[in-house]
N, C-alpha and C positions, 0 to 999 in steps of 0.2 A: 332100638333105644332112642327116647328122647334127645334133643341137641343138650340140653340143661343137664341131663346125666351123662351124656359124654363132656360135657366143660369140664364140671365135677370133677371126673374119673380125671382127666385130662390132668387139673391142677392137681390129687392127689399123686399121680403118677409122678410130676413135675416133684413132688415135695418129696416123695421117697428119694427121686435122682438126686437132690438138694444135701438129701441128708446121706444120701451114701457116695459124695461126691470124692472121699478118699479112698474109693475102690472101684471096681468093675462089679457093677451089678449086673445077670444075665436079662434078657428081654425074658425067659422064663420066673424069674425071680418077681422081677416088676411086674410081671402081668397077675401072677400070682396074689401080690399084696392089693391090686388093684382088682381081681375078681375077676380076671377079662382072659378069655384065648391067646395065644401068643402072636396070633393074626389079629384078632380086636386090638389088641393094643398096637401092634404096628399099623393098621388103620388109623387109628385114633391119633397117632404122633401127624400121619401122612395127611391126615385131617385140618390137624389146629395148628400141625410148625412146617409143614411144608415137606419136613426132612424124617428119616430114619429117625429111632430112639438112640443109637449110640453115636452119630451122629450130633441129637441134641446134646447127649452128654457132655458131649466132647467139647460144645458150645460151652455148655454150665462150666467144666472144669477150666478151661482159656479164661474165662471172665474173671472166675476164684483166684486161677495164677494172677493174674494182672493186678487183681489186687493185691494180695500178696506180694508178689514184685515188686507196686509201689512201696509197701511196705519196706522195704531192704531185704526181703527174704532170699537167699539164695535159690538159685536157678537149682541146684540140686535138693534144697530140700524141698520146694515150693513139689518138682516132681516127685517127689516119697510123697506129701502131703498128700498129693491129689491122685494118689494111688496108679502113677504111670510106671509100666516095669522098666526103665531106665531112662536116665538125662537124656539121651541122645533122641529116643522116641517121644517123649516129652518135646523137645527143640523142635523137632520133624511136626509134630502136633499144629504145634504153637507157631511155626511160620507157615503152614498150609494156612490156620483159621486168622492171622492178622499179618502176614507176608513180613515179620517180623521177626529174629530170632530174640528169645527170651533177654538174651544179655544184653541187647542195642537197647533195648526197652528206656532203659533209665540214666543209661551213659550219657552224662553230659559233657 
């Protein structure tokens, strides 16, 4: 495949995880909607983001809380939102990706 059809594919892939970011999408699911092996697509992420696809995920949804959070959202629903199966794996998340726990976020 051309680089311009893996960009493509690339950003579609990005926009499915976008939009399914209140859940766990399987890397079979995404590759699916994207047209690609379940290996093509883990290529493809190891390609253009450096990292794994849930991995990225896990980027997109930390970004989503954060804003969220500044929102005033609670810590626990921000994790229902973004389709984590409990608070505590959520926190566990969210200070591995910003060495932060959710709650310190906004405490002034």
């Amino acid at each position: 495949a051309s680089s311009a059809a893996d960009a493509v594919t690339f950003r579609k892939a990005i926009g499915y995880l976008n939009d399914n970011l209140h859940r766990q999408p399987t890397i079979s699911e995404i590759a699916r909607y994207c047209n690609l092996s379940d290996a093509s697509l883990k290529r493809l992420f190891e390609k253009y983001a450096g990292i794994g696809v849930h991995k990225y995920l896990t980027k997109l949804k930390i970004k989503a809380a954060m804003e969220l959070l500044e929102e005033k959202e609670s810590v626990a629903n921000v994790a229902e939102k973004l389709g984590f199966t409990s608070q505590s794996y959520f926190s566990k998340a969210f200070k591995r990706e910003t060495g932060m726990n959710p709650s310190e976020l906004f405490v002034k």
